[in-house]
Backbone as CSV, one residue per row, in Angstrom:
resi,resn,N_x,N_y,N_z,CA_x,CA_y,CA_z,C_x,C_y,C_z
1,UNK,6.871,-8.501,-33.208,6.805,-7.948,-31.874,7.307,-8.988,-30.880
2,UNK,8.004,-8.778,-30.198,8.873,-9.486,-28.911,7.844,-9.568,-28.043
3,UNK,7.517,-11.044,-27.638,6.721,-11.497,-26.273,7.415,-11.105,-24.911
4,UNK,6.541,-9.556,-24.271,7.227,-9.596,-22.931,7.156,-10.659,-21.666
5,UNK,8.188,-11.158,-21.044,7.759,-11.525,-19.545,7.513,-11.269,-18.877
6,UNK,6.545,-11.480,-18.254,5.855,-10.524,-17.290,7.266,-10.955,-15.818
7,UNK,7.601,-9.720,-14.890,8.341,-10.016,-14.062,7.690,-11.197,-12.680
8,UNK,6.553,-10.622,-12.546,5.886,-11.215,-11.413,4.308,-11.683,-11.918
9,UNK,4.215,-13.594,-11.218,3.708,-13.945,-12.373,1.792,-13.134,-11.973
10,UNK,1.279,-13.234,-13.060,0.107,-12.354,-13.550,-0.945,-13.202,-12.239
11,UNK,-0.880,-14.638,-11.563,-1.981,-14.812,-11.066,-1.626,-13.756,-9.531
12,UNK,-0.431,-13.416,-9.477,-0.339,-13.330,-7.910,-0.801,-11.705,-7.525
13,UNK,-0.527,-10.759,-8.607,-0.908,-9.370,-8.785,-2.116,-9.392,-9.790
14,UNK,-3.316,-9.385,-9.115,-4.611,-8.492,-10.206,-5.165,-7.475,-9.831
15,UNK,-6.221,-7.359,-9.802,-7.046,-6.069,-10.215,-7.042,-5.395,-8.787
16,UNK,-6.777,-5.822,-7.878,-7.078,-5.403,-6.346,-5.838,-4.613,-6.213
17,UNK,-5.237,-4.915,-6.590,-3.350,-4.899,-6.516,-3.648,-3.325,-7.490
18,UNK,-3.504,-3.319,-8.848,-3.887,-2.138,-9.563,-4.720,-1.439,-8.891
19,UNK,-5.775,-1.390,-8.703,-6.666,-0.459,-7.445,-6.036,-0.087,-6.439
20,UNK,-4.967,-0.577,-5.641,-4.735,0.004,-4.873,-3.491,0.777,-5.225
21,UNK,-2.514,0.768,-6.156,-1.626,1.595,-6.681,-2.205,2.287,-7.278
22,UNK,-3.741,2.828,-7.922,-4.245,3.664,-8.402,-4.419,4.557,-7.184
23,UNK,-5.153,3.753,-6.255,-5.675,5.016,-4.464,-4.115,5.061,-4.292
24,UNK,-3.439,4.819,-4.319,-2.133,5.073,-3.353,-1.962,6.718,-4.097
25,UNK,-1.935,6.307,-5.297,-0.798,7.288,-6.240,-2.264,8.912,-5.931
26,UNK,-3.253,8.303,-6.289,-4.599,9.446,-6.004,-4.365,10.227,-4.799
27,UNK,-4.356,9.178,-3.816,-4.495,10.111,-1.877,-3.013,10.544,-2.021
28,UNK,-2.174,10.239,-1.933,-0.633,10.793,-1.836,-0.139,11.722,-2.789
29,UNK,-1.081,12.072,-4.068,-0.449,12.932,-4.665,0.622,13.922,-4.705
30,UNK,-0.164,14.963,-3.737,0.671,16.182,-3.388,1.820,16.155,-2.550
31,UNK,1.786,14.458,-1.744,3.127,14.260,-0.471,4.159,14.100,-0.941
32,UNK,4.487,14.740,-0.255,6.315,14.374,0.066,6.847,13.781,1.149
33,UNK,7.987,13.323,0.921,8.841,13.169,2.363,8.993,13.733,3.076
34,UNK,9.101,13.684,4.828,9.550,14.642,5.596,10.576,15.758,5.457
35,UNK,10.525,16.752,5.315,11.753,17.132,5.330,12.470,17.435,3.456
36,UNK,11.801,16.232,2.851,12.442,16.573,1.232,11.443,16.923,0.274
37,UNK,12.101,16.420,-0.737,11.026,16.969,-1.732,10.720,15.702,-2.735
38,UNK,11.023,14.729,-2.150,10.789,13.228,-2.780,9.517,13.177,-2.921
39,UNK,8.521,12.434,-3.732,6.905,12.292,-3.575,7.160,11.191,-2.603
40,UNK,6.108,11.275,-1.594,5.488,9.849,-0.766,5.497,8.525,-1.566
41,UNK,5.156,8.957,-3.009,4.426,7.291,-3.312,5.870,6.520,-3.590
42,UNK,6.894,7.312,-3.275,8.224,6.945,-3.278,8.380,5.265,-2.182
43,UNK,8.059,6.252,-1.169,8.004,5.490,0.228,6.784,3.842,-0.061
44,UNK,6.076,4.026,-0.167,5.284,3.287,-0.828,5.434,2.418,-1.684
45,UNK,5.897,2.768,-2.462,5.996,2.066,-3.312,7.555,0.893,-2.887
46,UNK,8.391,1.987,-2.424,9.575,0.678,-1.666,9.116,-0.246,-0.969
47,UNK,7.594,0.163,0.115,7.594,-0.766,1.370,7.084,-2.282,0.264
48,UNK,6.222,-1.401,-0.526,5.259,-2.743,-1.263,6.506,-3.799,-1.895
49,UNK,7.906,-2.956,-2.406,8.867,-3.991,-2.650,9.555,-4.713,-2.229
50,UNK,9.841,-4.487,-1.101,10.279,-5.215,0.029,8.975,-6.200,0.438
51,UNK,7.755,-5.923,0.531,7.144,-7.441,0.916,7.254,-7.544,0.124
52,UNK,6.867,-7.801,-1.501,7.323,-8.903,-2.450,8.454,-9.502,-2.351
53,UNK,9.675,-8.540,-2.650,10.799,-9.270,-2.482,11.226,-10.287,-1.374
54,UNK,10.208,-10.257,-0.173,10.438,-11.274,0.884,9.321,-12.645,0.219
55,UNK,8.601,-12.002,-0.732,7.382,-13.267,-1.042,6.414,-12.690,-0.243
56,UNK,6.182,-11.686,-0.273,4.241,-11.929,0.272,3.380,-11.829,-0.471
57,UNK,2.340,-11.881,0.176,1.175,-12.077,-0.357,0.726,-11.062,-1.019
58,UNK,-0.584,-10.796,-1.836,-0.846,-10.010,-2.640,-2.044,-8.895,-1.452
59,UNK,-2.473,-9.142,-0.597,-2.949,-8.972,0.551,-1.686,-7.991,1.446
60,UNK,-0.740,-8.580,1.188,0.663,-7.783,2.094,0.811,-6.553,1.261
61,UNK,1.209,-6.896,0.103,1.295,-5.623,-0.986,0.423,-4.495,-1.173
62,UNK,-0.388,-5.101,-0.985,-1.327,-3.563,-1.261,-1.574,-3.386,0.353
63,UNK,-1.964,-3.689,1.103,-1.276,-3.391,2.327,-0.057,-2.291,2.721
64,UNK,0.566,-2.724,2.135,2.090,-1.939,2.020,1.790,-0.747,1.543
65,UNK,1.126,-0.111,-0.135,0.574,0.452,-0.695,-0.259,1.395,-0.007
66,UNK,-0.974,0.728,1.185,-2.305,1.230,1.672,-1.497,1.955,3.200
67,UNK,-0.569,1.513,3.962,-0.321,1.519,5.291,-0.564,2.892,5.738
68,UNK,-0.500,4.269,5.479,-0.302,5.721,5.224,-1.609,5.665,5.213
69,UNK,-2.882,5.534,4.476,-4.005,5.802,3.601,-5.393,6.468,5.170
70,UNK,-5.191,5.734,6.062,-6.598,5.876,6.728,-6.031,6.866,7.598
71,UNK,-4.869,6.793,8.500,-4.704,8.304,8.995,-3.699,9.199,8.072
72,UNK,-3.285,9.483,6.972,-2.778,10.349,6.394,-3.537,11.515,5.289
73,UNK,-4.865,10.287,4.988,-6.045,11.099,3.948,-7.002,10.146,4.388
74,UNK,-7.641,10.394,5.586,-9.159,9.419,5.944,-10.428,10.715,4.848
75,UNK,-10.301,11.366,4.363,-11.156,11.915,3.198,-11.165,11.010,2.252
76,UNK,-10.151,10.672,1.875,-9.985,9.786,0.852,-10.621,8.065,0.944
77,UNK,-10.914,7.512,2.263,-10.915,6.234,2.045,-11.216,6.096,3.583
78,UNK,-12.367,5.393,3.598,-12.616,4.933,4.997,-12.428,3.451,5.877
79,UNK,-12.609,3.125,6.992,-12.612,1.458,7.102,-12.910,0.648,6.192
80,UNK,-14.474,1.176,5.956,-15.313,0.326,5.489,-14.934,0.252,4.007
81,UNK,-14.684,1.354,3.518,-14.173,1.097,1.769,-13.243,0.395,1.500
82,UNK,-12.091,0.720,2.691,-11.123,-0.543,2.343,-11.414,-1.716,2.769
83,UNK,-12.165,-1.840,3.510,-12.582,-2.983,3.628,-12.959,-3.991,2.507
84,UNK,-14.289,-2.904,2.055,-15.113,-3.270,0.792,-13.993,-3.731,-0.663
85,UNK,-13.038,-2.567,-0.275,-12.340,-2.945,-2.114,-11.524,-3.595,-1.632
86,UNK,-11.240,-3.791,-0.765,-9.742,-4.626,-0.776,-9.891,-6.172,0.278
87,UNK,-10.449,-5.731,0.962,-10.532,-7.538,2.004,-10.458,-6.876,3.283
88,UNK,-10.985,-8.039,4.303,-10.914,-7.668,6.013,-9.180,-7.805,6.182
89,UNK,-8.659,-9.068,5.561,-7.524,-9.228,5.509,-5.963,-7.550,5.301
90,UNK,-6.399,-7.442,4.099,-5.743,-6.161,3.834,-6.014,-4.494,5.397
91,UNK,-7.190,-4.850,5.686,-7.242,-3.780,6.720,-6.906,-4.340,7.815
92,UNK,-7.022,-5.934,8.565,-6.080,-5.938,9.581,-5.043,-5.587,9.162
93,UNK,-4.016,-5.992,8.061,-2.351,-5.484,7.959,-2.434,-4.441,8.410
94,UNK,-3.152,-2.873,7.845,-2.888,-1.609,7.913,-3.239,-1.146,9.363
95,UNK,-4.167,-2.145,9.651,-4.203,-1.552,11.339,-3.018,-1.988,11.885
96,UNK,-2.846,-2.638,11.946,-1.678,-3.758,12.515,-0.652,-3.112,12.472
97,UNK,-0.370,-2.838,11.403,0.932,-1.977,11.065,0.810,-0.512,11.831
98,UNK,-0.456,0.168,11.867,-0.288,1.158,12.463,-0.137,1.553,13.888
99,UNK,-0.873,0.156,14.813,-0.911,-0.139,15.898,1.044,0.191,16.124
100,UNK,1.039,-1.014,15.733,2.711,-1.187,16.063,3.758,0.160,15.784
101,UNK,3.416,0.260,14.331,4.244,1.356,14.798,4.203,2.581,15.715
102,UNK,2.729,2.861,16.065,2.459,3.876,17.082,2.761,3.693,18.722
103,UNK,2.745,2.162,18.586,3.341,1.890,19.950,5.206,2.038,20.100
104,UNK,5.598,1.671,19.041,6.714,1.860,18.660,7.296,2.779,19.167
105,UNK,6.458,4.144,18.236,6.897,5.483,18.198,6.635,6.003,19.824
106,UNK,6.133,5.461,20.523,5.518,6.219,22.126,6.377,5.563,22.757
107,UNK,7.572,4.578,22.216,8.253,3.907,23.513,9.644,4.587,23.634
């Protein structure tokens, strides 16, 4: 049997990282893209590659993963849970991110 390499090394993605591509893929199920018929976790799953591919943090990534999650399915996942499973860290990003882009979008 051939020893795989792992692409990205194993300390920087663990179990927090898997948890949150598990909720991503769970709450987004049924989405699509605006307009197409692409699944969401499409979208998602690019943003999370692009912060890696710039080097972020494992905190950024599931972040990325998560950004959609509290106003797109707040059934699914509240402050406080993401808080709880994932870090204070990971929910400033997603606020952060949402802040901005909502100011964004109103200008």
């Amino acid at each position: 049997m051939t020893e795989r390499i792992p692409l990205v090394p194993s300390a920087m993605l663990g179990p927090r990282f898997t948890a949150a591509v598990d909720l991503a893929i769970r709450l987004h199920r049924d989405d699509v893209r605006k307009g197409k018929t692409i699944p969401y976790i499409a979208h998602l799953l690019g943003v999370c590659e692009l912060v890696l591919q710039d080097g972020g943090s494992e905190d950024e990534a599931i972040a990325a993963l998560l950004h959609d999650a509290l106003e797109d399915h707040p059934e699914g996942i509240t402050t406080d849970e993401m808080q709880r499973e994932f870090g204070a860290g990971v929910l400033a990003i997603v606020r952060a991110a949402r802040t901005r882009w909502n100011t964004t979008a109103a200008a």
